[in-house]
C-alpha positions in Angstrom: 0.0 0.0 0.0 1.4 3.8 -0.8 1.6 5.9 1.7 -1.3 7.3 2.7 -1.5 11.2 2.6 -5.3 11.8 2.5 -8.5 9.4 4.0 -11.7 9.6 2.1 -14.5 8.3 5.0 -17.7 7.0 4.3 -20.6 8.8 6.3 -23.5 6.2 6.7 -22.6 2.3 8.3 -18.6 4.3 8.6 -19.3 6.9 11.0 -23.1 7.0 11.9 -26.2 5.0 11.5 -28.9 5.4 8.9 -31.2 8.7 9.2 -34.8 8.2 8.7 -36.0 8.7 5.1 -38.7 11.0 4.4 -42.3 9.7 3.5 -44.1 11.9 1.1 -46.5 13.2 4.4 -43.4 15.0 5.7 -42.2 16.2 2.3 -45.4 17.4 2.1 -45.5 19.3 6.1 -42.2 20.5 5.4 -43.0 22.1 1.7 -45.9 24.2 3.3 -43.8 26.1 5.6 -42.6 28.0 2.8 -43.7 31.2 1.2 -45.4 30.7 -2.5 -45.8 26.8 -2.2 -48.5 25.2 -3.0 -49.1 21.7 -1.9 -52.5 20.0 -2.5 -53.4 16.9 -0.9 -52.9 14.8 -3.6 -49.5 15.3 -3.4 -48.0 13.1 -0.5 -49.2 9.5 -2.2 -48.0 11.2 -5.8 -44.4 11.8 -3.7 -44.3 8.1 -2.7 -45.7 6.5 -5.5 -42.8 8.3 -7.3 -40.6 7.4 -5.3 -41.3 3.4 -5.3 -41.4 3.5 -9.7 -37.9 5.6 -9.5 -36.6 2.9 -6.8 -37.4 0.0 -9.3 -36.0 2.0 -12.6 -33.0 3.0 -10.5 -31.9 -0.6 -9.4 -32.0 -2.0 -12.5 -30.1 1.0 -13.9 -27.6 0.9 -11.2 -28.3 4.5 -10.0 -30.6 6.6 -7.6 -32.8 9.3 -8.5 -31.7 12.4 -6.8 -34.3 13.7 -4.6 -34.9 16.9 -5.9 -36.1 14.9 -9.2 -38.2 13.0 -7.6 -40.1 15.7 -5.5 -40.3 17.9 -9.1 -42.0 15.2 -10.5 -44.5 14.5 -7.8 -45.0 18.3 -8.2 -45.8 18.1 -11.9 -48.2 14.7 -11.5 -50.0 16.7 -9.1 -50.1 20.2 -9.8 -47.9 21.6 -6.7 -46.2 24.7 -7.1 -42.5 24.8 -5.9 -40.7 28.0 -6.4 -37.4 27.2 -5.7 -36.7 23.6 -5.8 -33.3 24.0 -3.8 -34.5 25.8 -0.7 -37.3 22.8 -0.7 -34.9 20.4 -0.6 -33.0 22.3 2.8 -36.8 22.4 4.1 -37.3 18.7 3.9 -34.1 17.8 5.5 -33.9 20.2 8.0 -37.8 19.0 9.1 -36.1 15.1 9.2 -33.0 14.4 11.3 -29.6 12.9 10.1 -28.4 10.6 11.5 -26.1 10.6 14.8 -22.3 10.4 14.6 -21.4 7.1 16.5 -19.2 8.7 19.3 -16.6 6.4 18.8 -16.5 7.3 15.5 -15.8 10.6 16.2 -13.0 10.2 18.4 -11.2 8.4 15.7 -11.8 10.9 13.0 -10.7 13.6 15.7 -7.3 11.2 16.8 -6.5 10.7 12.9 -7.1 14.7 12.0 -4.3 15.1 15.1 -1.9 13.0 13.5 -1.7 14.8 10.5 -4.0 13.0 7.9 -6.8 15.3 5.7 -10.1 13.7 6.0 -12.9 14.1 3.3 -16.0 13.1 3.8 -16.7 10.6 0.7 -20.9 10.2 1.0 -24.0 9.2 -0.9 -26.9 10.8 0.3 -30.0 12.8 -0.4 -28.8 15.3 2.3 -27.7 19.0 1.2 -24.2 19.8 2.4 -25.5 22.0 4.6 -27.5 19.9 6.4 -24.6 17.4 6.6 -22.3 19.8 7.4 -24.7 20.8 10.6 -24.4 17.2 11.4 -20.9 17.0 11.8 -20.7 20.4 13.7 -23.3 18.4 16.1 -20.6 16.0 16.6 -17.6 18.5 16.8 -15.7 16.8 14.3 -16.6 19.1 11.2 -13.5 21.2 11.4 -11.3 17.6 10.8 -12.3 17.8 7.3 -11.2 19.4 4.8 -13.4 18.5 1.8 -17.5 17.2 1.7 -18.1 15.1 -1.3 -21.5 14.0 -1.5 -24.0 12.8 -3.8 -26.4 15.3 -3.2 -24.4 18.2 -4.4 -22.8 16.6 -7.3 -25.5 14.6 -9.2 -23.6 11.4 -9.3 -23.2 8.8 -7.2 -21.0 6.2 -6.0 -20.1 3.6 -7.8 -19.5 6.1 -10.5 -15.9 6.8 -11.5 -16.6 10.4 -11.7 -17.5 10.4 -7.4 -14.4 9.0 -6.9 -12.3 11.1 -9.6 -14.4 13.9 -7.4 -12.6 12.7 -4.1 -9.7 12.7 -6.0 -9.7 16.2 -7.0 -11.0 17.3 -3.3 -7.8 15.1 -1.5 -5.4 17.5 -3.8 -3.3 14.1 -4.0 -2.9 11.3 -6.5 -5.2 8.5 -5.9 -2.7 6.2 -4.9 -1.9 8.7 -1.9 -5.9 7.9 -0.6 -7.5 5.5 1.8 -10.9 5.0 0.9 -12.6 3.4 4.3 -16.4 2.5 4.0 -18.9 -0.8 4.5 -19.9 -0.9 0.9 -17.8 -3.8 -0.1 -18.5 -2.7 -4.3 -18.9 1.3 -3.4 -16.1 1.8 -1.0 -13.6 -0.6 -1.3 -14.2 -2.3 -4.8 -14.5 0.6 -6.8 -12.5 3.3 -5.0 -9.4 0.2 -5.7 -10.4 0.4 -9.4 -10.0 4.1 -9.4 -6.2 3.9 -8.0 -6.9 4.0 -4.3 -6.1 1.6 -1.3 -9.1 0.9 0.7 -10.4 -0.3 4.5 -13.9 -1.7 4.7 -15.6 -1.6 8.0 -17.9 -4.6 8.6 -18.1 -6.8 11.3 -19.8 -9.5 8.9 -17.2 -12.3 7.6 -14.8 -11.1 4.6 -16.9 -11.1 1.6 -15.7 -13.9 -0.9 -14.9 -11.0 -3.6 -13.4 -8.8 -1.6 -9.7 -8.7 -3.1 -6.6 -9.9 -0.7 -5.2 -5.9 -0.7 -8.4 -4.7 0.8 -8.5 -4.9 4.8 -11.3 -5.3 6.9 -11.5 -4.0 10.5 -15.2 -4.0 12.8 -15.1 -0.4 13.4 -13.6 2.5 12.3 -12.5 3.0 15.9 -9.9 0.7 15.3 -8.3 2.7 11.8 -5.7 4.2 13.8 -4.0 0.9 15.2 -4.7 -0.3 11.4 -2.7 3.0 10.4 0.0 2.7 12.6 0.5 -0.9 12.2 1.2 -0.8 9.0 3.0 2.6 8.4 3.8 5.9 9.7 1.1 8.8 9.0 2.6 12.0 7.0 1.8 15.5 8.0 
């Protein structure tokens, strides 16, 4: 393995659990609290009705609707009126928690920010960046990293070369310079190799049978810095 100069970290199954999706009801609560919406009744079955037919399409394609596409066209199969489709978005997932940091999760990312290593935060998710941002704040380790690369703000997601050639250009280092850490075994560990990178996946389930012999597997991110320090020396 290079020497690693910058980790890219996972956000849901790395560091925290899995936030509560929103049902077409809350869309739907969140929408009217803002000024020049119009939300008829019809609209929260039309928002989960649109969301089951784009979750069938987008597992056969390999890819997830972002949500802002989905709630426009729930909007246009029922008439709602959304003015601005960003601020909407913030709306919804400000209204419907994130989920929590793991604490131990956040002692490691704070310990490996102190020994020198640049952290970006490597994430698929429907979340806006500041809402995730917010989230990390709430767990004071938002100032250990330097880059957010999610989903949500780019369009794409992981496993998509371009997310990772995205992680690549927000680490400022080759890709063989980055750990990718994650409990995808095909989004963060399979893919991120293909792109160049080393990777760690986080599972606590047996070593998947495809998993190749370069990739290591700990339980819990908690345990990344004895990983990192038993097999080399961190770089400031």
């Amino acid at each position: 393995m290079a020497q690693v100069r910058v980790l890219a970290l996972d956000f849901v199954g790395t560091l925290a659990g899995r936030g509560p999706a929103p049902d077409g009801q809350l869309v739907a609560e969140a929408l009217r609290t803002l000024p020049g919406t119009v939300v008829p009744d019809t609209f929260p079955a039309r928002f989960d009705g649109v969301t089951r037919r784009f979750r069938l399409t987008d597992r056969a394609r390999g890819v997830r609707t972002p949500f802002a596409a989905r709630m426009r066209r729930a909007a246009q199969d029922c008439g709602a009126t959304i003015p601005d489709l960003r601020l909407a978005v913030e709306a919804v997932f400000t209204a419907v928690p994130d989920a929590r940091v793991d604490p131990r999760a956040a002692r490691a990312v704070r310990a490996l920010r102190a020994s020198g290593l640049p952290c970006v935060l490597a994430s698929n998710t429907d979340r806006p960046h500041a809402v995730r941002l917010q989230t990390l704040r709430a767990a004071a380790i938002a100032d250990c990293f330097d880059a957010l690369v999610l989903s949500s703000s780019l369009g794409i997601r992981k496993p998509d070369p371009r997310f990772y050639a995205a992680v690549t250009h927000a680490a400022g280092c080759p890709p063989e310079n980055i750990l990718f850490v994650g409990d995808n075994p095909d989004n963060d560990a399979i893919a991120p190799c293909a792109h160049g990178m080393s990777a760690v996946l986080i599972t606590e389930r047996p070593r998947p049978d495809t998993l190749p012999p370069g990739i290591a597997t700990l339980p819990h991110i908690g345990e990344l810095v004895g990983h990192l320090n038993r097999v080399q020396r961190p770089v400031s």
